[in-house]
C-alpha positions in Angstrom: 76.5 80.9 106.8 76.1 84.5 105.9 76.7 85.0 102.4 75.2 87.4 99.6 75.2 86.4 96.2 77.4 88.9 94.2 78.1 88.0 90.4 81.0 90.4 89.3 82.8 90.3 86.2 83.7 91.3 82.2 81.6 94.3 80.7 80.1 93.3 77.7 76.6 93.1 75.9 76.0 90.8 73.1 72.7 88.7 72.2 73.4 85.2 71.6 74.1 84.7 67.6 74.6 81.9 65.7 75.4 79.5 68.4 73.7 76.2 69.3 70.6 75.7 71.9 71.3 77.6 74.8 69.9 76.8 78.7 68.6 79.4 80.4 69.9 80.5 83.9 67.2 79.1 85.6 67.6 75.7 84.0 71.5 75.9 85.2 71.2 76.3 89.1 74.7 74.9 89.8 76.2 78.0 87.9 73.3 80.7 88.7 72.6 80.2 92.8 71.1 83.2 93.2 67.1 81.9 92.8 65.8 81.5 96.0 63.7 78.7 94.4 66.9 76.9 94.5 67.9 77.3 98.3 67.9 73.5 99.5 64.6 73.2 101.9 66.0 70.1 103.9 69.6 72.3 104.2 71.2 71.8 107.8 70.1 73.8 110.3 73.4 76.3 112.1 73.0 77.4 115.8 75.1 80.5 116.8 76.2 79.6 120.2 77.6 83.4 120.5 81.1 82.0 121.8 84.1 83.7 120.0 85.4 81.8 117.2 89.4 81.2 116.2 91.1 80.7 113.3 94.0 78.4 112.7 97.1 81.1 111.8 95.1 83.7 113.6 95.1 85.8 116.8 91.9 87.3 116.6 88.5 85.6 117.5 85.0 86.4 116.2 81.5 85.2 117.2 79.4 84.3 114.1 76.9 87.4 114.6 80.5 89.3 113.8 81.8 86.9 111.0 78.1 87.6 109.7 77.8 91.0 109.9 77.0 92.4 106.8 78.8 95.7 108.3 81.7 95.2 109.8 83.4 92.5 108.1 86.1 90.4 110.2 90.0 90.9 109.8 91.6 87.7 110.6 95.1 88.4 108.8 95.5 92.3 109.6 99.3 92.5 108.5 98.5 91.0 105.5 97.2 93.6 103.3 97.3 97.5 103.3 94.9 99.1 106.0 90.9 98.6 104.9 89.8 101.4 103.4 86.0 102.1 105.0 84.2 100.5 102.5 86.0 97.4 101.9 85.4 96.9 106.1 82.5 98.5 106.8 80.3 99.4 103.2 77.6 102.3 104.6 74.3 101.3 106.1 71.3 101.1 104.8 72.8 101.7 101.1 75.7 99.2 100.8 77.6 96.2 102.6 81.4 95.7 102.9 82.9 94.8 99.9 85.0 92.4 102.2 81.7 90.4 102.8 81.4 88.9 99.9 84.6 89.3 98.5 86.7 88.6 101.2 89.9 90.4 102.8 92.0 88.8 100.0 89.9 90.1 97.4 89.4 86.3 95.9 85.8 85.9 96.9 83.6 82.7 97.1 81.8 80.9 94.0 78.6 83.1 94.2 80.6 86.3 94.0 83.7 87.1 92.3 87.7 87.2 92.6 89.0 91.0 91.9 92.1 90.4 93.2 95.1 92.6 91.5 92.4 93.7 89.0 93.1 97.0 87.2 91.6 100.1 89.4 90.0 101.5 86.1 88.9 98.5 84.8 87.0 97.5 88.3 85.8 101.2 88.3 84.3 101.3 84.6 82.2 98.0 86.0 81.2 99.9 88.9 80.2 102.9 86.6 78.5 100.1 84.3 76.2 98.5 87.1 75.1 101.9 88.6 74.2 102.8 85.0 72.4 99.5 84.5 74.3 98.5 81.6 75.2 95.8 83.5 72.6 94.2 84.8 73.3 92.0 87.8 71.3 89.7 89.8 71.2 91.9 92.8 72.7 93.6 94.8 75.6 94.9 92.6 73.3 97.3 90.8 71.3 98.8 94.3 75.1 99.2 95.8 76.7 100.9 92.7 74.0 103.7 93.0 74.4 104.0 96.4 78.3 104.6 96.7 79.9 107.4 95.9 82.6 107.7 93.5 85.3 108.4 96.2 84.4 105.3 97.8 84.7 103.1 94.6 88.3 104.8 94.1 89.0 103.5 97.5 88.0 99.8 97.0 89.5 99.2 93.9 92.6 101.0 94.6 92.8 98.4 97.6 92.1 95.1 95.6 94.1 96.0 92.5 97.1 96.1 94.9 96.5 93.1 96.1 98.9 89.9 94.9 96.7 86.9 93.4 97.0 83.6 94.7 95.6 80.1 93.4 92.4 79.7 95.3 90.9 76.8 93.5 91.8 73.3 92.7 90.4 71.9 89.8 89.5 68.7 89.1 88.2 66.5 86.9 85.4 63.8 88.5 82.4 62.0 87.3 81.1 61.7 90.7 81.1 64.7 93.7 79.5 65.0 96.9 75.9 65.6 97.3 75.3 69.5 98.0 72.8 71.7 98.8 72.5 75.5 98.9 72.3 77.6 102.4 70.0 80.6 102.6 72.9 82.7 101.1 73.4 80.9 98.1 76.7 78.8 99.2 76.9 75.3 97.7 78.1 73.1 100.5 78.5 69.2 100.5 75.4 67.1 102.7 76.4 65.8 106.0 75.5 62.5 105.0 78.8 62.2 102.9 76.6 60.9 100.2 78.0 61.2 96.5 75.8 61.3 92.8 77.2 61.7 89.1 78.5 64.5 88.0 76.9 65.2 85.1 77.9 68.1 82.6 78.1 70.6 85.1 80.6 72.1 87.4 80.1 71.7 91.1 82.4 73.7 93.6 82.5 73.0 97.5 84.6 74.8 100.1 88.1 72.7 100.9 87.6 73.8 104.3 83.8 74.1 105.0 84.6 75.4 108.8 87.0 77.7 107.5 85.4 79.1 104.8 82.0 79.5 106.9 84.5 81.8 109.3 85.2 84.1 105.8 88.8 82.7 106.3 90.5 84.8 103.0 92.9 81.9 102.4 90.3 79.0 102.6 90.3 77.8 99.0 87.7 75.7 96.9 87.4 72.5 94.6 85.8 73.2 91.5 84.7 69.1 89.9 84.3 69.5 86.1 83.6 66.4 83.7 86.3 64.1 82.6 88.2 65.5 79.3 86.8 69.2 80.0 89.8 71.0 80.8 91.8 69.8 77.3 88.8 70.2 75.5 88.6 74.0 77.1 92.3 74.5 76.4 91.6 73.4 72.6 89.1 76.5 72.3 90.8 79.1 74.7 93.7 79.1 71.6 91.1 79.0 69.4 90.6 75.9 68.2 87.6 74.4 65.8 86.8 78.3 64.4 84.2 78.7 67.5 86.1 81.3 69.0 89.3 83.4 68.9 92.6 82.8 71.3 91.9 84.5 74.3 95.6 86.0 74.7 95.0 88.1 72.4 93.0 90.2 74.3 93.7 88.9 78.0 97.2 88.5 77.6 100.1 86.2 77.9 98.9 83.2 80.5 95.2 84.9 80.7 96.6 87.1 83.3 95.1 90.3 81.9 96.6 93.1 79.6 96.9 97.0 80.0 92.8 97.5 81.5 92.4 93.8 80.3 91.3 91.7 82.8 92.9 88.5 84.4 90.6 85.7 83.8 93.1 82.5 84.9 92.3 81.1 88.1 89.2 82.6 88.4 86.0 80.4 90.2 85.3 78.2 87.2 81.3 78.8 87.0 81.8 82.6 87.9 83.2 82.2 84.0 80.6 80.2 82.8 78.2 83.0 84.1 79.6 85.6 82.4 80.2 83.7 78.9 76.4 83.1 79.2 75.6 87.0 80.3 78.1 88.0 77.0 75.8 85.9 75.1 72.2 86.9 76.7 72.9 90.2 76.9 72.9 90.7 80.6 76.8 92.1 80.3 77.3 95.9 79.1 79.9 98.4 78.8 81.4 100.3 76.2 84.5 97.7 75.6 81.4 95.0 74.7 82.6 94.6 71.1 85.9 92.7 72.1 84.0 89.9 73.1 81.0 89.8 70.5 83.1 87.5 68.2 84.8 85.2 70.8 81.1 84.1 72.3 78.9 83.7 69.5 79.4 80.1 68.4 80.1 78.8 72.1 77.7 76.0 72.7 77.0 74.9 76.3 79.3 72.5 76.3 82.0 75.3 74.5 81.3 77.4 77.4 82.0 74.4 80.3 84.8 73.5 79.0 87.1 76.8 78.6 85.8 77.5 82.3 87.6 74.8 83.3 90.4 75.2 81.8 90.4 78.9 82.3 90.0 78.2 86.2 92.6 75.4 86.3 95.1 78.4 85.8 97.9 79.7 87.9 97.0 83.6 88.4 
C-alpha cells in the first residue's frame, strides 16, 4: 500500500497556555503516523503480481504499480465528479504528486491525510499560501509541494474539491477493545492478519472497513474510527461549550459544524486528523492570519478535552 502521509487542516498558531500536561507527538503515534520510527517492522509483506485489478461498481481495472503511482492517480468512478483538473490527476514531477493520491478522487482522503471535500476554494487556498510560506508547518510533504505549485494550479485543485458534495466516510464507534494494527511503509494503520484484538486504551484507532478496497484508493471505501467508551457525549458536552474549557464551536463553524462563510466544515471529519490539529493549535505548529479565532477555544483543552470533541466532532453527518 502506497500512501503518503499528508496532514491538512485549520490555520492557526497558538502556544499551549494554561492547559493541563500535554503529550508530545511522538508519544501519540496512533494520531501522528508520520515517524518512520513508528512503521511496524514485522508488517505483512505485499507482492505486486502486475495483473490488472477491479473494483466492485467499476469498469475500469488498474495493476497496483498504477493504483501506486504517485503520478497518475487511478479514476475508478469517472462520471462521478467534474473532469480532473491536471494536478488533482497527475500533480508535476519531480516537484509535486497528485493531490488525488492522498486525497482521493472524492476529496475525503484516508486517516494520515485529510478530507477537503466541499471546502471553501479560498479557505483551502489561504492554507496552501500558509504552508508554502511556512506558517504552517507540516510534517512533510505539504510544505515542499506548496512551493513547488503554482498559483494557477492551486486555483484548479480547490476549485475541484470545493465542488465536490460530502459524504459520511467514517463510522464511529465506541469500543474498549480493537483489532491489533500495525503501520505499512506509508503510514496506513491497518488491522494484523492474525485477527488478534488488545484494549483500547485512551486513544482513537481507525482501520479501513474495506482493507482490499481501500488499498485499491477506492474513493467510497470508508473507515471505523474506535474511541473509548463515554468519549463521544463527553466531546459533545465541550463542543457547546461546556465546563468553561472551551467556547461552542458553532459559533465560528456554523450550524451542525458544517462550516460558515470561509469557515471550515469540521463534522465528519477523520477523528484523529482533529485531534492533530487541536494539538498543532496548541504547539504552535498551525499558522495563518485567522489564528486568533481559535487561541481561546484550545487553551484549557487537556488530552483527554481534545479526544473526546474528536469524537464527537467525527461522529457527525457532513
Amino acid at each position: 500500500m502506497k500512501r503518503f502521509a499528508v496532514l491538512v487542516g485549520f490555520a492557526l498558531v497558538f502556544a499551549l497556555g494554561v492547559g493541563a500536561y500535554q503529550r508530545s507527538e511522538k508519544e501519540m503515534p496512533w494520531a501522528f503516523p508520520v515517524d518512520p520510527a513508528n512503521i511496524a517492522q514485522d508488517r505483512p509483506k505485499v507482492t505486486d503480481d502486475g495483473q490488472p485489478k477491479s473494483l466492485e461498481g467499476s469498469t475500469k481495472k488498474f495493476t497496483y504499480k498504477e493504483i501506486n503511482d504517485h503520478w497518475g492517480t487511478p479514476d475508478w468512478f469517472p462520471a462521478a465528479h467534474p473532469p480532473f483538473p491536471k494536478p488533482v490527476e497527475f500533480g508535476k514531477k519531480p516537484g509535486y504528486m497528485a493531490c488525488a493520491f492522498c486525497h482521493l478522487a472524492s476529496g475525503l482522503g484516508h486517516p494520515e491525510s485529510a478530507n477537503i471535500t466541499g471546502m471553501p476554494a479560498n479557505y483551502m487556498i489561504r492554507q496552501m499560501a500558509d504552508f508554502k510560506s511556512g506558517k504552517r508547518k507540516d510534517s512533510e510533504p505539504m510544505n515542499a509541494f506548496a512551493k513547488m505549485i503554482s498559483d494557477d494550479e492551486v486555483k484548479q485543485a480547490c476549485d475541484f474539491y470545493a465542488g465536490l458534495k460530502p459524504v459520511v466516510f467514517y463510522k464511529v464507534v465506541e469500543a474498549t477493545m480493537v483489532p491489533k494494527s500495525y503501520l505499512d511503509d506509508e503510514f496506513m494503520r491497518l488491522a494484523r492478519p492474525s485477527g488478534e484484538m488488545e484494549p483500547l486504551g485512551n486513544r482513537i484507532i481507525t482501520l479501513p472497513q474495506s482493507q482490499e478496497r481501500t488499498e485499491k484508493l477506492d474513493p467510497r471505501a470508508g473507515f471505523i474510527a474506535y474511541v473509548p467508551p463515554g468519549s463521544i457525549k463527553k466531546g459533545e458536552a465541550l463542543v457547546k461549550g461546556g465546563a468553561g474549557r472551551t467556547v461552542a464551536c458553532d459559533v465560528c463553524h456554523g450550524p451542525g459544524l458544517k462550516g460558515l462563510a470561509e469557515v471550515p466544515r469540521i463534522a465528519g471529519l477523520h477523528p484523529i486528523y482533529i485531534m492533530r490539529q487541536l494539538y498543532k493549535f496548541q504547539n504552535g505548529k498551525n499558522g495563518g492570519v485567522w489564528a486568533q479565532l481559535m487561541k481561546a477555544p484550545v487553551a484549557k483543552l487537556t488530552d483527554d478535552d481534545i479526544l473526546n470533541i474528536a469524537a464527537y466532532v467525527g461522529s457527525l453527518a457532513p
